[in-house]
Backbone as a printed PyTorch tensor [residue, N CA C, xyz], in Angstrom:
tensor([[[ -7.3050,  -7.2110,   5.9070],
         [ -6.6880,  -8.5000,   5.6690],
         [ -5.7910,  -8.8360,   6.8610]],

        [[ -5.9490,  -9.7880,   7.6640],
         [ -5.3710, -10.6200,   8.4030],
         [ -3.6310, -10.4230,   8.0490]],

        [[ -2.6910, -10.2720,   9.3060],
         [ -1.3300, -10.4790,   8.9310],
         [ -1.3190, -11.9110,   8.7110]],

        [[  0.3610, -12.1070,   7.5400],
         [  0.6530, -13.6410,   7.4950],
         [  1.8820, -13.3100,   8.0600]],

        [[  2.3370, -14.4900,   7.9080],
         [  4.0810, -14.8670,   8.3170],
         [  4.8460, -15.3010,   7.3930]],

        [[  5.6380, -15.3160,   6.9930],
         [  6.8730, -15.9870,   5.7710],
         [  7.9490, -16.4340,   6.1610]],

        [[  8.6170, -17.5910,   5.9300],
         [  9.4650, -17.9220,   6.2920],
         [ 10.5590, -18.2350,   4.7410]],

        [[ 11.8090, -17.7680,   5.0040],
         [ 12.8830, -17.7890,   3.6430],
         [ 14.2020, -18.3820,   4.1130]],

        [[ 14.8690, -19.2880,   3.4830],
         [ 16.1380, -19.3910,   3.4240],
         [ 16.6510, -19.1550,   2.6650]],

        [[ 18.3600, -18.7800,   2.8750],
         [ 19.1250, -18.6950,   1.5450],
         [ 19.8130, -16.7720,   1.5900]],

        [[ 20.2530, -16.8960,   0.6580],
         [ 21.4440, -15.7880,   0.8950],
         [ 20.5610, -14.5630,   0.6580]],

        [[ 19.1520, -14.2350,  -0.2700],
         [ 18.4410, -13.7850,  -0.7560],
         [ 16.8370, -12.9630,   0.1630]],

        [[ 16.6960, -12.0300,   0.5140],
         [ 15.8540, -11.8890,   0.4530],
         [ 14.5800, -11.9090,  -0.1520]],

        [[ 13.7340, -12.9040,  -0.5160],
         [ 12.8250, -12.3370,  -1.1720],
         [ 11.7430, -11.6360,  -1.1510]],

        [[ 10.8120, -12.4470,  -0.2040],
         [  9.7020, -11.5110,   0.7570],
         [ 10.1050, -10.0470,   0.2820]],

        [[ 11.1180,  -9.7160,   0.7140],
         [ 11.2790,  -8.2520,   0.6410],
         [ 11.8370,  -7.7540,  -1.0140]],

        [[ 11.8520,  -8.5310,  -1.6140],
         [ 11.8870,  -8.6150,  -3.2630],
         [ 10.5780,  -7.7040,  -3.7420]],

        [[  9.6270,  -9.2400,  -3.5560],
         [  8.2990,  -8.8250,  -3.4620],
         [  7.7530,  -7.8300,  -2.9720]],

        [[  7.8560,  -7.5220,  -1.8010],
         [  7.4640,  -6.3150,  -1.1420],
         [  7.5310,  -4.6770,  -2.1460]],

        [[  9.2740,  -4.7610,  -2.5340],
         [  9.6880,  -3.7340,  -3.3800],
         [  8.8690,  -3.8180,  -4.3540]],

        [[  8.7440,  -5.4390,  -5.4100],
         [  8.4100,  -4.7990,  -6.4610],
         [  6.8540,  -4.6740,  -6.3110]],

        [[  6.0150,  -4.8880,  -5.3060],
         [  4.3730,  -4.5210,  -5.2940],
         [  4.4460,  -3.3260,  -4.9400]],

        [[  5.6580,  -2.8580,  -4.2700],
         [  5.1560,  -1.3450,  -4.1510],
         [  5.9180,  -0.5250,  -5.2370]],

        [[  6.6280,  -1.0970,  -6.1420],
         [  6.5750,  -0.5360,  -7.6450],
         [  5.0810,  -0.1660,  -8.2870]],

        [[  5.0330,  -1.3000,  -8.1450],
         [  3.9560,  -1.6100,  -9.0830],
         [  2.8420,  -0.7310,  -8.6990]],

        [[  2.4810,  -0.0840,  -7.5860],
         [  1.2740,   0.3390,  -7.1890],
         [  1.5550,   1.7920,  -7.9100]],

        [[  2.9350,   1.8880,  -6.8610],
         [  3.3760,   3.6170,  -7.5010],
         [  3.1720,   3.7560,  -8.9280]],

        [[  3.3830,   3.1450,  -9.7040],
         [  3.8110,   3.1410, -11.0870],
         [  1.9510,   3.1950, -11.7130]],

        [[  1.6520,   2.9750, -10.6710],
         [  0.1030,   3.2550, -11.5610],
         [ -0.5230,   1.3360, -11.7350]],

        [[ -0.2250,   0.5730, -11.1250],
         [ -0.6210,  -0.7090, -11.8510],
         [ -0.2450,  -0.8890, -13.2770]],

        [[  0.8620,  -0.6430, -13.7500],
         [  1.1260,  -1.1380, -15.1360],
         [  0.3970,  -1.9330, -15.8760]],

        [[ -0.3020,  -2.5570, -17.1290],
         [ -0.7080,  -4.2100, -17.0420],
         [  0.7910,  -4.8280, -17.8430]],

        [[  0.5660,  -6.0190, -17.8290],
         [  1.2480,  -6.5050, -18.8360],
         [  1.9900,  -6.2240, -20.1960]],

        [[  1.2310,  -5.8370, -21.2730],
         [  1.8600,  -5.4040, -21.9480],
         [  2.5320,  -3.9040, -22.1950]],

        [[  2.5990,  -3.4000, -20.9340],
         [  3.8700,  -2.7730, -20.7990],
         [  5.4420,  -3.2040, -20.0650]],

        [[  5.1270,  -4.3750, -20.6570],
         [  6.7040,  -4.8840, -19.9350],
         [  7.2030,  -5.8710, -21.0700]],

        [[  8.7980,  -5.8920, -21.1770],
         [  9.2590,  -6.9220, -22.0160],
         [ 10.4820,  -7.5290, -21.4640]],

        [[ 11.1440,  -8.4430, -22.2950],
         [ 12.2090,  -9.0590, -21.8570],
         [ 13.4270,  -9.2190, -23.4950]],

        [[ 14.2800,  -8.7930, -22.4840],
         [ 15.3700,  -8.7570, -23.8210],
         [ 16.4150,  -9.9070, -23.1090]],

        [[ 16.7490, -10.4730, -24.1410],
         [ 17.9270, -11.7010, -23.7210],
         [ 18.8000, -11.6720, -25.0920]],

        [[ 20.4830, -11.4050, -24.7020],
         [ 21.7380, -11.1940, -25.4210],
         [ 22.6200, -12.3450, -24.8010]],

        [[ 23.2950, -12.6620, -25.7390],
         [ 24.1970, -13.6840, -25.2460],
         [ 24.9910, -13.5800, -24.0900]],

        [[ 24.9480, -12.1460, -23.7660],
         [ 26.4270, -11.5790, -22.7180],
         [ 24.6030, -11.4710, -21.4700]],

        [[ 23.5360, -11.1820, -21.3840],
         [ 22.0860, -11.1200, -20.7870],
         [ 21.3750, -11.0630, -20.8340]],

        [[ 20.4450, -11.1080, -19.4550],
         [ 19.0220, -10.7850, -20.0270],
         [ 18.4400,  -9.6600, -19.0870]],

        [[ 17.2070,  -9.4030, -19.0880],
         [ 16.4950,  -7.9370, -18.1230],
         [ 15.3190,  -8.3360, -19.1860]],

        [[ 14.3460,  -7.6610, -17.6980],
         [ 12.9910,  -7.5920, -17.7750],
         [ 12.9250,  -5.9720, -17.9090]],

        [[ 12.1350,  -5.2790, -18.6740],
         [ 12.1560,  -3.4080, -18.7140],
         [ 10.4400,  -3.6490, -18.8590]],

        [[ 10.6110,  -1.8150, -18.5340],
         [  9.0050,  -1.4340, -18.7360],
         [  9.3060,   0.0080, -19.4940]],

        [[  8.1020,   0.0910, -19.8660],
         [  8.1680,   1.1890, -20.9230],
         [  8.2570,   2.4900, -20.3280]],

        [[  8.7750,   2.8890, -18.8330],
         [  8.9410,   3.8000, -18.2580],
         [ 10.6810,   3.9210, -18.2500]],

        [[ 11.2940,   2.8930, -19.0210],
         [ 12.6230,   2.9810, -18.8510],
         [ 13.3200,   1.9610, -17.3450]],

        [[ 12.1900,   1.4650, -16.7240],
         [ 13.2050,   0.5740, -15.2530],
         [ 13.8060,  -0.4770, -15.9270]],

        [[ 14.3940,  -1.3590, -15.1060],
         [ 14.8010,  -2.3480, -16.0820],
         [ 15.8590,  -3.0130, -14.5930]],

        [[ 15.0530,  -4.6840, -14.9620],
         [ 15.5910,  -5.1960, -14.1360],
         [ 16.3080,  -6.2510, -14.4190]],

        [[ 17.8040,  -6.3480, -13.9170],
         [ 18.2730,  -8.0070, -14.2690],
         [ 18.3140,  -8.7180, -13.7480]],

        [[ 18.2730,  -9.8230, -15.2090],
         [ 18.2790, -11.5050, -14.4430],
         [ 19.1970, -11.7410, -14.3920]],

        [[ 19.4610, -13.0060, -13.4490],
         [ 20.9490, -13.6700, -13.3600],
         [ 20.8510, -14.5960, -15.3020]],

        [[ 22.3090, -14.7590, -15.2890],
         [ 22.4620, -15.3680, -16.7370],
         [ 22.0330, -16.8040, -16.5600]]])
């Protein structure tokens, strides 16, 4: 596959968001879908997987 280029503004990396979480995802075996959920509490929220990671969202 051909390199691309990306271009981002803003305080945030994302590209490299992405990057991390595809190479989660590979390590981890390709998860599918329904091994992942989302919990939302008044005080937050997070995305988890049934391996215990667990990531948060902004509120």
């Amino acid at each position: 596959m051909p390199q691309q280029q990306t271009a981002y503004v803003g305080p945030r990396d994302l590209w490299g968001l992405v990057e991390d979480t595809w190479r989660w995802w590979v390590e981890a075996g390709r998860p599918g879908p329904w091994t992942f959920g989302i919990t939302v509490t008044p005080e937050r929220q997070w995305i988890w997987h049934e391996s215990g990671r667990i990531w948060e969202l902004p509120a």
